[in-house]
Biopython code that builds the backbone (N, CA, C, O; Angstrom):
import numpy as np
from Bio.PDB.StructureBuilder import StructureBuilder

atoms = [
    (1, "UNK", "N", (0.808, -1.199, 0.000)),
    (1, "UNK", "CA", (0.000, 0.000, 0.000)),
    (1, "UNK", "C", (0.853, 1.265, 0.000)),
    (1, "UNK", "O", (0.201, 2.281, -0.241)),
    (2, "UNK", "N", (1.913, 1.410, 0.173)),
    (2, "UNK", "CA", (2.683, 2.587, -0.139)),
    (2, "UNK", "C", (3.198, 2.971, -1.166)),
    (2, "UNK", "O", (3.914, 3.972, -1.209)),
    (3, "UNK", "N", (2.868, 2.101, -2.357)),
    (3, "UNK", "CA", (3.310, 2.938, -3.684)),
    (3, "UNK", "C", (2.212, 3.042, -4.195)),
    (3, "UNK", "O", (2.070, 3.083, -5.417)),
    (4, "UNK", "N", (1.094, 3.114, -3.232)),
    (4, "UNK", "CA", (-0.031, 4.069, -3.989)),
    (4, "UNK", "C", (0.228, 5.547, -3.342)),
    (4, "UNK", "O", (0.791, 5.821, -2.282)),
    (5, "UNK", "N", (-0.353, 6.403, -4.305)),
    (5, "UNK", "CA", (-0.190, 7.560, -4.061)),
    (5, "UNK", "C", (-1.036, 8.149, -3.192)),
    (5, "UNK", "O", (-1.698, 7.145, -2.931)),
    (6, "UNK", "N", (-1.619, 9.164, -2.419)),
    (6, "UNK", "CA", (-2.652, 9.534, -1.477)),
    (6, "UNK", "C", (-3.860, 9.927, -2.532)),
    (6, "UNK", "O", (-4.901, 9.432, -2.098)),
    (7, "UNK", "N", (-4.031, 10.459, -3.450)),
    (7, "UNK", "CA", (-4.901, 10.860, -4.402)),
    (7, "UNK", "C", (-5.775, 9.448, -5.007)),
    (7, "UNK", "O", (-7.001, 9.387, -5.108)),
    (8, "UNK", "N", (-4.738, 8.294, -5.392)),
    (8, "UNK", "CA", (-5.166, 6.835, -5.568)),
    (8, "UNK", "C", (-5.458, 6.441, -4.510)),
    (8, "UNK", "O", (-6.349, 5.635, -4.781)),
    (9, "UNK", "N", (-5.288, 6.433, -3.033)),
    (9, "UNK", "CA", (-5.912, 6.118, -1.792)),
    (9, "UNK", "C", (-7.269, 6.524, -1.373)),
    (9, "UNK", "O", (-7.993, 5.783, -0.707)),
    (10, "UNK", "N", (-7.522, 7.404, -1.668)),
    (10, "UNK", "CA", (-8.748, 8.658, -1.514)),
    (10, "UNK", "C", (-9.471, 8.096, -2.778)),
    (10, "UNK", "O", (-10.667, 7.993, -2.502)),
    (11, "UNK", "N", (-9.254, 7.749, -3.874)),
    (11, "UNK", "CA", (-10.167, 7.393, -5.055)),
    (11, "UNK", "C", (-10.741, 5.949, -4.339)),
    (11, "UNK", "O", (-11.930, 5.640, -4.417)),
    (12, "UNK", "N", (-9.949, 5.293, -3.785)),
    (12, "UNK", "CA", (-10.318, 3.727, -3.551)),
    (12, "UNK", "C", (-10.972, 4.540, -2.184)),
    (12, "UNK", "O", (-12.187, 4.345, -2.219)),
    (13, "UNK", "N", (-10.698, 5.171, -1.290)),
    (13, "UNK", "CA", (-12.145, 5.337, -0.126)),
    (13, "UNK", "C", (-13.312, 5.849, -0.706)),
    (13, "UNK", "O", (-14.407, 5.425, -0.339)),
    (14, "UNK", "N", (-13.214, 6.664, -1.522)),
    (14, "UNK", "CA", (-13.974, 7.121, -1.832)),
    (14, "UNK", "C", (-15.246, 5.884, -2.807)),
    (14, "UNK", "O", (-16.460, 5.835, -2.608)),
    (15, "UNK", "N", (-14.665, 5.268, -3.541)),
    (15, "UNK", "CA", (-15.178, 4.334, -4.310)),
    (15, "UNK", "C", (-15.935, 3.314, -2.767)),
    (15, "UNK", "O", (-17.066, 3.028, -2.374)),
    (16, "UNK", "N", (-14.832, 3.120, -2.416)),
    (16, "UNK", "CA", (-15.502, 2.135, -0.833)),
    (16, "UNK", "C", (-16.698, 3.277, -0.412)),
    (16, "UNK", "O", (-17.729, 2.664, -0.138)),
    (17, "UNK", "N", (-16.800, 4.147, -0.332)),
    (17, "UNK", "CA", (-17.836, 4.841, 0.024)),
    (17, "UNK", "C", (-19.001, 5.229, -0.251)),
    (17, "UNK", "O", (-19.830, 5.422, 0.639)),
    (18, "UNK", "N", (-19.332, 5.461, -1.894)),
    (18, "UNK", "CA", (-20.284, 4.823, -2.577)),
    (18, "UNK", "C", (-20.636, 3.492, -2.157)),
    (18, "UNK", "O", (-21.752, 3.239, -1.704)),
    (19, "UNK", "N", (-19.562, 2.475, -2.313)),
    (19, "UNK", "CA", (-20.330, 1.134, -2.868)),
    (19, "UNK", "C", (-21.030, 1.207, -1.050)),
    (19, "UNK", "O", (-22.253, 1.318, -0.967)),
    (20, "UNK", "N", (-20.552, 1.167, -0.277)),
    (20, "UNK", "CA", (-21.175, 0.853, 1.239)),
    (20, "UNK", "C", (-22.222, 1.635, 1.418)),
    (20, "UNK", "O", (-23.024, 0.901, 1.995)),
    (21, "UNK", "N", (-22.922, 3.110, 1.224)),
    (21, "UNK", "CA", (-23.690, 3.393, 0.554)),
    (21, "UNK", "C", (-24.674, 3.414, -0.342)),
    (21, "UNK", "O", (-25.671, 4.132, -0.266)),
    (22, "UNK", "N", (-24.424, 2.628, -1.215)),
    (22, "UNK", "CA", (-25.559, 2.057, -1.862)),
    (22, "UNK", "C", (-26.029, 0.364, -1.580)),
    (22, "UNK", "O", (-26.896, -0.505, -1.492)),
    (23, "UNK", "N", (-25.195, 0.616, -1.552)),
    (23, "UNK", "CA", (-25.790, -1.114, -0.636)),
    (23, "UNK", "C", (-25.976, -1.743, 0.299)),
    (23, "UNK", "O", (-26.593, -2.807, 0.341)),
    (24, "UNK", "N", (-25.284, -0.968, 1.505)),
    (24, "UNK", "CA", (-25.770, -0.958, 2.842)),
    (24, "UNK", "C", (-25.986, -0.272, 3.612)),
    (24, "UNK", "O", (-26.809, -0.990, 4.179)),
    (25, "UNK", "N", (-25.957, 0.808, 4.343)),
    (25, "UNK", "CA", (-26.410, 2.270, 4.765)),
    (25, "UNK", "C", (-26.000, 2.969, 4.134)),
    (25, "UNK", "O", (-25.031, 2.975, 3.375)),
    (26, "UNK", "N", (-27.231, 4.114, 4.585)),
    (26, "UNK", "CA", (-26.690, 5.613, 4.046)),
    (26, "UNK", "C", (-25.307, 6.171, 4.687)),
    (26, "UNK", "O", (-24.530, 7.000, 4.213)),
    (27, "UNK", "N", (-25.270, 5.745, 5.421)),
    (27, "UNK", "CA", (-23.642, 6.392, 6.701)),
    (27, "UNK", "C", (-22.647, 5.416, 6.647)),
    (27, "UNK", "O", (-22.505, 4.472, 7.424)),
    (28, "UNK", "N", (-21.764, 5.793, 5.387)),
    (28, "UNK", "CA", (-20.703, 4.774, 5.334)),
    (28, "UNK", "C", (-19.750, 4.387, 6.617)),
    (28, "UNK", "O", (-19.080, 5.324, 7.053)),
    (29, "UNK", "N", (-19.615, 3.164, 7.247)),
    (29, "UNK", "CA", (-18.242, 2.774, 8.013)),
    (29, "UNK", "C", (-17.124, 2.989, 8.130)),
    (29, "UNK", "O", (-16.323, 2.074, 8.328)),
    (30, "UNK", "N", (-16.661, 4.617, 8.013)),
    (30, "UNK", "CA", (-15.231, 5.004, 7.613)),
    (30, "UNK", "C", (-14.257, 4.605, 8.845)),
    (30, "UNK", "O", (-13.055, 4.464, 8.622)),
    (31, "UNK", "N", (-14.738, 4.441, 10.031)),
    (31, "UNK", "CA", (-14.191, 4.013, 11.640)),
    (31, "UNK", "C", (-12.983, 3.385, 11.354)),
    (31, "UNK", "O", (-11.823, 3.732, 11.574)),
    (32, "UNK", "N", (-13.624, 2.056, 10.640)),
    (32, "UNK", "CA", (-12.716, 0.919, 10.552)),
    (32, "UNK", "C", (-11.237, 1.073, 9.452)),
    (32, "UNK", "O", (-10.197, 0.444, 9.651)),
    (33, "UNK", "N", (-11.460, 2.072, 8.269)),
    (33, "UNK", "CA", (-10.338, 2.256, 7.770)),
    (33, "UNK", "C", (-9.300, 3.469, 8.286)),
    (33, "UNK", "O", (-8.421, 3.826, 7.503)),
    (34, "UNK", "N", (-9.411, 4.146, 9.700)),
    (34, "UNK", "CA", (-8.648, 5.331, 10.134)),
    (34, "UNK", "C", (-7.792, 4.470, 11.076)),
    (34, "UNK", "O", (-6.840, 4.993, 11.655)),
    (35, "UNK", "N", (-8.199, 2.689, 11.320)),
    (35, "UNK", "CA", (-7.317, 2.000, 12.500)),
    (35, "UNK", "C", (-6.762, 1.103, 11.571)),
    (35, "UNK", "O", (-6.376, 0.051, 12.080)),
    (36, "UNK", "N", (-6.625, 1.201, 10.473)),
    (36, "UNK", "CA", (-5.758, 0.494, 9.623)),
    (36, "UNK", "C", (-4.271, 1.074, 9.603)),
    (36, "UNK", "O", (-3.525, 0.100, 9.506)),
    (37, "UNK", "N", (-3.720, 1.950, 9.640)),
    (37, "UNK", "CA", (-2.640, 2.800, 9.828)),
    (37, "UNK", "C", (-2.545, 4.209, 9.821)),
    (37, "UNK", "O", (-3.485, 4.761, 9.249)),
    (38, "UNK", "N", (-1.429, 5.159, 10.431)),
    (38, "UNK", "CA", (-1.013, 5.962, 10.385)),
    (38, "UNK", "C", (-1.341, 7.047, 9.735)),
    (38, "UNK", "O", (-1.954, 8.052, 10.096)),
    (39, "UNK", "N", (-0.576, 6.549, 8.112)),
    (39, "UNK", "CA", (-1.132, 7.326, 6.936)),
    (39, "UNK", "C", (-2.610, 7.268, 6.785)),
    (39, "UNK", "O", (-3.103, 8.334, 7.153)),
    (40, "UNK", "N", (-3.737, 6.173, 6.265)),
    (40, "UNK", "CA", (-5.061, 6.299, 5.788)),
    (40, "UNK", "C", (-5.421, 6.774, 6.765)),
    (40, "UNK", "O", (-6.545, 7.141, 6.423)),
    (41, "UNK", "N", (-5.266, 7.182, 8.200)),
    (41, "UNK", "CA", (-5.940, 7.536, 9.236)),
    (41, "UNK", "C", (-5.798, 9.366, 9.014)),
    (41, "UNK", "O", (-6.662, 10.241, 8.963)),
    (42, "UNK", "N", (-4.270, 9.414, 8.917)),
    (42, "UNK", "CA", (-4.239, 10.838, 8.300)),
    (42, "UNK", "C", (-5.023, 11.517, 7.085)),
    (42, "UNK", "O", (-5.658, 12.571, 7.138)),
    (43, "UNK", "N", (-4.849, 10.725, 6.032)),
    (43, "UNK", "CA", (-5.456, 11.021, 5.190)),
    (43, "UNK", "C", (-6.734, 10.964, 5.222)),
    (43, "UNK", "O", (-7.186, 12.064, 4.905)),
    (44, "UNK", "N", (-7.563, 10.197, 5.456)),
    (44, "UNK", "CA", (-8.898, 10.307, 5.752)),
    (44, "UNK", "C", (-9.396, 11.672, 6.734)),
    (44, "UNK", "O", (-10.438, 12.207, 6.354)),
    (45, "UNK", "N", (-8.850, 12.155, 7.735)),
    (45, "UNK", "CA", (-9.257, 12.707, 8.142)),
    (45, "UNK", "C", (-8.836, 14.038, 8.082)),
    (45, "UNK", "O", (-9.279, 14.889, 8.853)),
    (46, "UNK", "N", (-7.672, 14.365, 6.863)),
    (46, "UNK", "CA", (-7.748, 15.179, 6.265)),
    (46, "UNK", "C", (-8.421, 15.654, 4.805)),
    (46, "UNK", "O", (-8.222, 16.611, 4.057)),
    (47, "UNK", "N", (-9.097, 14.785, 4.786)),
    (47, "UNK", "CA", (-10.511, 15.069, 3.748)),
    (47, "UNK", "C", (-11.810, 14.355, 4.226)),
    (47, "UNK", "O", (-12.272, 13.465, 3.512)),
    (48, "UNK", "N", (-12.349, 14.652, 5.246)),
    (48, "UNK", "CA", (-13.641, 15.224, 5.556)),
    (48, "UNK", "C", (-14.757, 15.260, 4.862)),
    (48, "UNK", "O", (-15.604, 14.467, 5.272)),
    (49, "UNK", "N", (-15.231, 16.265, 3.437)),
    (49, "UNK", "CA", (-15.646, 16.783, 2.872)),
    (49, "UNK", "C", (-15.888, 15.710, 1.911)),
    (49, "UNK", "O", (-16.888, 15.011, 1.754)),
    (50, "UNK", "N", (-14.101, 15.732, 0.938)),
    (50, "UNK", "CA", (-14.105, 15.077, 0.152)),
    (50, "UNK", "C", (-15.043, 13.488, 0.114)),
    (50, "UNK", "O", (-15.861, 13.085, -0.714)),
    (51, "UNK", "N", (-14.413, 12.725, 1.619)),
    (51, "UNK", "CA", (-15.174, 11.815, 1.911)),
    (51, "UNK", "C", (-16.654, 11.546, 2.456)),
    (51, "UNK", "O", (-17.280, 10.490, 2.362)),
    (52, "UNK", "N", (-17.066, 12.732, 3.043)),
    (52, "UNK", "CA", (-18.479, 13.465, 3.432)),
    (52, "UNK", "C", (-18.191, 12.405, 4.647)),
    (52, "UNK", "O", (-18.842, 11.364, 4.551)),
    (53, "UNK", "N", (-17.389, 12.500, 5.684)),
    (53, "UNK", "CA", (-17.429, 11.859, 6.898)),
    (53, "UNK", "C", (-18.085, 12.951, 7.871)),
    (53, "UNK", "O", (-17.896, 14.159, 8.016)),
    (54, "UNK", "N", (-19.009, 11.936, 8.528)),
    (54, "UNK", "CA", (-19.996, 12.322, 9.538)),
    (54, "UNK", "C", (-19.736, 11.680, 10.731)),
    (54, "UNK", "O", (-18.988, 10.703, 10.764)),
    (55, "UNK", "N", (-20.384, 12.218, 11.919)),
    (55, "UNK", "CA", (-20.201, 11.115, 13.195)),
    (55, "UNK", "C", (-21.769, 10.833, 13.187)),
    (55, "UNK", "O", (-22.586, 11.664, 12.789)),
    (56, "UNK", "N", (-22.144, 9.409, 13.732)),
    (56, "UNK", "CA", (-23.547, 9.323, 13.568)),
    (56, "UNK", "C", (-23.500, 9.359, 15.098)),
    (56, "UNK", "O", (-22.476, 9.121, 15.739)),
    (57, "UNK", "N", (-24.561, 9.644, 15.580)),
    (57, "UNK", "CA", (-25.096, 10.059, 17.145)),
    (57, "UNK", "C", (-26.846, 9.189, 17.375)),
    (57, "UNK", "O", (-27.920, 9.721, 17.094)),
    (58, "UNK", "N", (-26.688, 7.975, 17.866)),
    (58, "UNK", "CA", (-28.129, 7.956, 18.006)),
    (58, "UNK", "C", (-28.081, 7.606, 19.934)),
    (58, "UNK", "O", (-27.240, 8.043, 20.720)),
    (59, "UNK", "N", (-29.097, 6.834, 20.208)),
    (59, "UNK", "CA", (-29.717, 7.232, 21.343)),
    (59, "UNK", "C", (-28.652, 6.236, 22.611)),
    (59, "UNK", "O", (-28.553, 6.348, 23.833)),
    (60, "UNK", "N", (-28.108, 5.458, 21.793)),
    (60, "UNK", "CA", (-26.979, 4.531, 22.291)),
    (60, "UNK", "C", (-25.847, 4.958, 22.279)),
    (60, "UNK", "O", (-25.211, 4.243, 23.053)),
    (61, "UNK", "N", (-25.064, 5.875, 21.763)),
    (61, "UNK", "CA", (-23.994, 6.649, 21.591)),
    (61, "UNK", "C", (-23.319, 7.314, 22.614)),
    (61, "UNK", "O", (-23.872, 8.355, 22.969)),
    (62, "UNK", "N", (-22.092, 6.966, 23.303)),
    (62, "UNK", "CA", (-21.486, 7.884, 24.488)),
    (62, "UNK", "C", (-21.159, 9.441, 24.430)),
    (62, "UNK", "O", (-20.169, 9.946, 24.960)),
    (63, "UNK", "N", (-22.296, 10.247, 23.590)),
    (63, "UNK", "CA", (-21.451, 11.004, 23.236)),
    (63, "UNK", "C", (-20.313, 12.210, 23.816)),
    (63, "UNK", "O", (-19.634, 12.903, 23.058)),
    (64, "UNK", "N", (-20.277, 12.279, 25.163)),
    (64, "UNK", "CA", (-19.520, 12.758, 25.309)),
    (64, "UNK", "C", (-18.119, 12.275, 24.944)),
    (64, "UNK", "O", (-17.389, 12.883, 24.161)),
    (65, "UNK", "N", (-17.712, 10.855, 25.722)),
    (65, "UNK", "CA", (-16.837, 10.278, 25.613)),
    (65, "UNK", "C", (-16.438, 10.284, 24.010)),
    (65, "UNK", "O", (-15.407, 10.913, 23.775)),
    (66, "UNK", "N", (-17.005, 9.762, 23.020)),
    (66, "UNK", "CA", (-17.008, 10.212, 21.607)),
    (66, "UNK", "C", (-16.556, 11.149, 20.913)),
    (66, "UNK", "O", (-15.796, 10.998, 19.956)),
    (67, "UNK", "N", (-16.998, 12.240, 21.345)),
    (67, "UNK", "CA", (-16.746, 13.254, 20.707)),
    (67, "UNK", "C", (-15.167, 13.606, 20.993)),
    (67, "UNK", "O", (-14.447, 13.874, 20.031)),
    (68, "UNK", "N", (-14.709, 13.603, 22.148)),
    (68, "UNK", "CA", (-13.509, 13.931, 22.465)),
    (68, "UNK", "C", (-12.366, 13.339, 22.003)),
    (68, "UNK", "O", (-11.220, 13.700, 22.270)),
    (69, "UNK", "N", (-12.745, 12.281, 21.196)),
    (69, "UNK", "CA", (-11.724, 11.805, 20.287)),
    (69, "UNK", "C", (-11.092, 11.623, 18.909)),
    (69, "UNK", "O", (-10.090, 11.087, 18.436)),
    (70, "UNK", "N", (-12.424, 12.503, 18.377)),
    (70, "UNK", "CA", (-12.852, 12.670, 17.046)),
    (70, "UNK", "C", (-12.318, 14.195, 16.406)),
    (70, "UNK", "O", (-12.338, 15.107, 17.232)),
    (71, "UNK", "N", (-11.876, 14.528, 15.110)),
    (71, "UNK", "CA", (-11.828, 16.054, 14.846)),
    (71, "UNK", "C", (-13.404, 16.475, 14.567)),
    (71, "UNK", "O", (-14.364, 15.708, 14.636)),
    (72, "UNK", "N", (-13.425, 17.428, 14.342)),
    (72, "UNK", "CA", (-14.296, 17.913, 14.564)),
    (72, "UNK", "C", (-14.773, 17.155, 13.113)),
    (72, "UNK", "O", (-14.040, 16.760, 12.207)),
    (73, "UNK", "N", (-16.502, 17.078, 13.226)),
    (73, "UNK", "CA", (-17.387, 16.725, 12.106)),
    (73, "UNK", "C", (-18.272, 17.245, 11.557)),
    (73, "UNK", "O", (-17.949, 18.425, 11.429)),
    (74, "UNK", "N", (-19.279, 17.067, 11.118)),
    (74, "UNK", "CA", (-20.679, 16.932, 11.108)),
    (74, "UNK", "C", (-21.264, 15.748, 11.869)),
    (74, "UNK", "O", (-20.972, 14.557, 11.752)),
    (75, "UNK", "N", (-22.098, 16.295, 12.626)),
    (75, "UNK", "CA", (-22.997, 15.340, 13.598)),
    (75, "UNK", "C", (-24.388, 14.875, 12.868)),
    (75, "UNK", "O", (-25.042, 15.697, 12.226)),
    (76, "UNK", "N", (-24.757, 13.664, 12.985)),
    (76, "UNK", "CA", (-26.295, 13.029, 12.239)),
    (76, "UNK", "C", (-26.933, 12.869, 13.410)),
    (76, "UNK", "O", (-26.571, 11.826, 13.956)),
    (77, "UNK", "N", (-27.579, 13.356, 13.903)),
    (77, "UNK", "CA", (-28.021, 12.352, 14.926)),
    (77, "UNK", "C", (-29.346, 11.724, 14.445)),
    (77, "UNK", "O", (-30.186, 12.197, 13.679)),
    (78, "UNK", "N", (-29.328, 10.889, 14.897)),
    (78, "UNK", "CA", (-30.345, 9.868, 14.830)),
    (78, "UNK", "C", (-31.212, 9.348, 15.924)),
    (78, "UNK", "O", (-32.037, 8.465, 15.691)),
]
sb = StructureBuilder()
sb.init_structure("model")
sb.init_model(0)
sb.init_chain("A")
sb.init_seg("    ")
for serial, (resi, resn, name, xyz) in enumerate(atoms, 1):
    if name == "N":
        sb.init_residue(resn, " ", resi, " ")
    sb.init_atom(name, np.array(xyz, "f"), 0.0, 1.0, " ", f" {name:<3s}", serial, name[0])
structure = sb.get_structure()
């Protein structure tokens, strides 16, 4: 995974982000690819936007504890 470039990294989340999206929730699972390493963790969460990452908030959610570990988002709550 390191002789992809960050621009080719971001095309493949992004593509993962659609497809999880259309076929299984509207609120893609981005969680699980920011504890894969270092870099995708950086990178992901230096595009936000690009990736339309949200925190989802429903009635089960710690959110205090939550929030304090997260950069800042957009909140869904649910």
């Amino acid at each position: 995974m390191d002789t992809l470039s960050d621009d080719s990294l971001l095309e493949i989340f992004d593509y993962c982000r659609l497809d999880f999206i259309i076929h299984w929730h509207p609120y893609w699972d981005w969680h699980t690819l920011v504890h894969v390493c270092r870099r995708w963790r950086q990178l992901i969460f230096a595009s936000p936007r690009r990736l339309e990452l949200h925190l989802l908030c429903t009635s089960r959610t710690p959110v205090r504890r939550t929030l304090d570990c997260w950069p800042s988002f957009p909140l869904v709550i649910n």
